[in-house]
C-alpha positions in Angstrom: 10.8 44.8 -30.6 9.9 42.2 -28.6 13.3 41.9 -27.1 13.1 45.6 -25.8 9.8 44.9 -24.5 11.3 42.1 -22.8 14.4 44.4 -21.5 12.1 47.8 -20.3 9.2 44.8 -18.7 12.4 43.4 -16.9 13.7 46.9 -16.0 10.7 48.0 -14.3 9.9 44.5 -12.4 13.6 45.2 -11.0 13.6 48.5 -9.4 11.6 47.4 -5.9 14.3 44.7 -5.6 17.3 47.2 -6.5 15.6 49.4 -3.8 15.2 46.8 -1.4 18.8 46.7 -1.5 19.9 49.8 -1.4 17.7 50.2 2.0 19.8 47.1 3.4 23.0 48.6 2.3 22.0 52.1 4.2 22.5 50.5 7.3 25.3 49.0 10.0 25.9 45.9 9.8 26.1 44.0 13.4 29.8 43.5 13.8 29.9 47.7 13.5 26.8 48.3 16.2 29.4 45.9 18.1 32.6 48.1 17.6 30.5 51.3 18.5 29.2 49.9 21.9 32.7 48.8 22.7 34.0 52.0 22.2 31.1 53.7 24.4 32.1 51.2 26.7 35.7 51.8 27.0 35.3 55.9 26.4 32.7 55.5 29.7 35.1 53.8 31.4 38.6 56.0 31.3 35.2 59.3 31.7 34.7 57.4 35.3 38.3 56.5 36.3 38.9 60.4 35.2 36.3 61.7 37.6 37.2 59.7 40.6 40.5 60.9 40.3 39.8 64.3 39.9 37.0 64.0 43.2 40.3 62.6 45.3 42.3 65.6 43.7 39.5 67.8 45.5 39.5 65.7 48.6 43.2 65.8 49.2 42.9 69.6 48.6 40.0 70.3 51.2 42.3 68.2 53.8 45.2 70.3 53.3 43.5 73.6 53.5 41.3 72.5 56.2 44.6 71.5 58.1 46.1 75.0 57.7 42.8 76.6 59.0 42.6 74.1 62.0 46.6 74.7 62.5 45.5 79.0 62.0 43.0 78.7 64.9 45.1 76.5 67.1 47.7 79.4 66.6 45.0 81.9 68.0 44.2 79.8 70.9 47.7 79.7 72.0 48.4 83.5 71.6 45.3 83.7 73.9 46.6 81.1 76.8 49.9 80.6 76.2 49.5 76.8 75.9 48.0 74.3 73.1 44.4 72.7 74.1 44.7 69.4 76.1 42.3 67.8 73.8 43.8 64.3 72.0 41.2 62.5 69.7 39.2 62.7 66.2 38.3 66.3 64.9 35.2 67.1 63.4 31.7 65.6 64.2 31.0 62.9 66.7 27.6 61.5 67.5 26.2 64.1 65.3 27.5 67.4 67.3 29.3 69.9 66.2 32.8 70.3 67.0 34.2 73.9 67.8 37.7 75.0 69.5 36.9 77.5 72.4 39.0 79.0 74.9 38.7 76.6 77.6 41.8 74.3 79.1 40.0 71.2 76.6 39.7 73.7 73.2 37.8 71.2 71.2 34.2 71.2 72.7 31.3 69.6 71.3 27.6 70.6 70.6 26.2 73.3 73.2 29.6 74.2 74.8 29.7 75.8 71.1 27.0 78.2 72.1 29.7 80.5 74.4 30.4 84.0 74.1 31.8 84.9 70.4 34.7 86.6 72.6 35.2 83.0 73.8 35.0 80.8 70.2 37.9 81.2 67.9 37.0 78.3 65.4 33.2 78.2 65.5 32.9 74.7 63.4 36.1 72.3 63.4 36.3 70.6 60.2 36.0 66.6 59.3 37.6 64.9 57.0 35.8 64.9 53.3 36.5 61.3 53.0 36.7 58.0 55.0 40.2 59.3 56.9 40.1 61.6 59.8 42.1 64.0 61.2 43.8 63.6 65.1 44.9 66.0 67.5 47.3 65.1 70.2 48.3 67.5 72.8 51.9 67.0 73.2 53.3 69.9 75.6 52.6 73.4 75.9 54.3 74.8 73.3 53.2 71.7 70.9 51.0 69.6 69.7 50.0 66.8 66.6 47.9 66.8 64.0 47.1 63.7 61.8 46.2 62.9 58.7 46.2 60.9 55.1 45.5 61.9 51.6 44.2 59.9 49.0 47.1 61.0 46.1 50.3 61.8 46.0 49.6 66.3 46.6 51.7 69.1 46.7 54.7 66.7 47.6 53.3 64.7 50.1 53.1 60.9 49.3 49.2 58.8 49.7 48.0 57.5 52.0 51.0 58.1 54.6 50.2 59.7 58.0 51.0 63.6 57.9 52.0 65.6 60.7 51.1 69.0 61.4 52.1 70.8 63.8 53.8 74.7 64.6 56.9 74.1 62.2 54.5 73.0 59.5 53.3 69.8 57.7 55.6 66.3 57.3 55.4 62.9 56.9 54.8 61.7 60.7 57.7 59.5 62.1 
């Protein structure tokens, strides 16, 4: 009897130590926290390079349509005075003011030449570029004219970073 005493006292002065370790088992041991931060890491990482890929993507796509607007409007302008503004420079903002094509022999006017007659604007806001490029107008004759500019990715054929030409045929890669 004393034996079993022995066994059920030893039994009973055990069970706070088995439970200590289970409680230690329950948990991650430091080499798995380490795995499961790397892989955070790494899944951040490729979440990041995703996005700014996809915000170039949308970049690229603003430039182009904002090309075929600009290259719409210089259209109108040239069905109003049978010749292409005399304008060469930048498009878009400059020194804060606006930028608007008007029918006047220049086209592109800035900041309170905007203000004309709405008989007199035909593009009431000429667009920038949405990233560090720009786009260029050159007047090169009366029935032509240039229109630079660059994406950031290869886009609906065109190659990166490669000056485009736009102009009446359509859009190329500039010679």
């Amino acid at each position: 009897m004393c034996i079993v005493e022995n066994r059920n006292f030893h039994q009973t002065h055990n069970q706070p130590f088995d439970m200590v370790k289970e409680k230690i088992q329950k948990g991650f041991t430091l080499i798995e926290l380490l795995i499961m931060i790397a892989v955070i890491v790494l899944l951040s990482a490729l979440a990041v390079t995703s996005l700014n890929n996809t915000r170039k993507s949308t970049r690229d796509a603003k430039r182009i349509s904002d090309v075929q607007q600009i290259r719409a409007a210089l259209d109108k302008y040239y069905g109003e005075n049978k010749d292409y503004p005399t304008f060469s420079g930048n498009l878009g903002y400059s020194d804060g003011l606006q930028q608007c094509l008007v029918n006047t022999s220049n086209g592109f006017e800035y900041g309170s030449d905007c203000n004309l007659e709405s008989s007199e604007v035909i593009m009431a806001l000429v667009p920038s570029d949405p990233g560090s490029f720009f786009y260029r107008y050159t007047h090169a004759g009366v029935i032509e004219y240039e229109l630079r500019f660059r994406l950031e990715r290869s886009t609906a054929g065109f190659p990166a970073k490669t000056d485009l030409c736009a102009n009446t045929v359509g859009i190329s890669v500039c010679p």
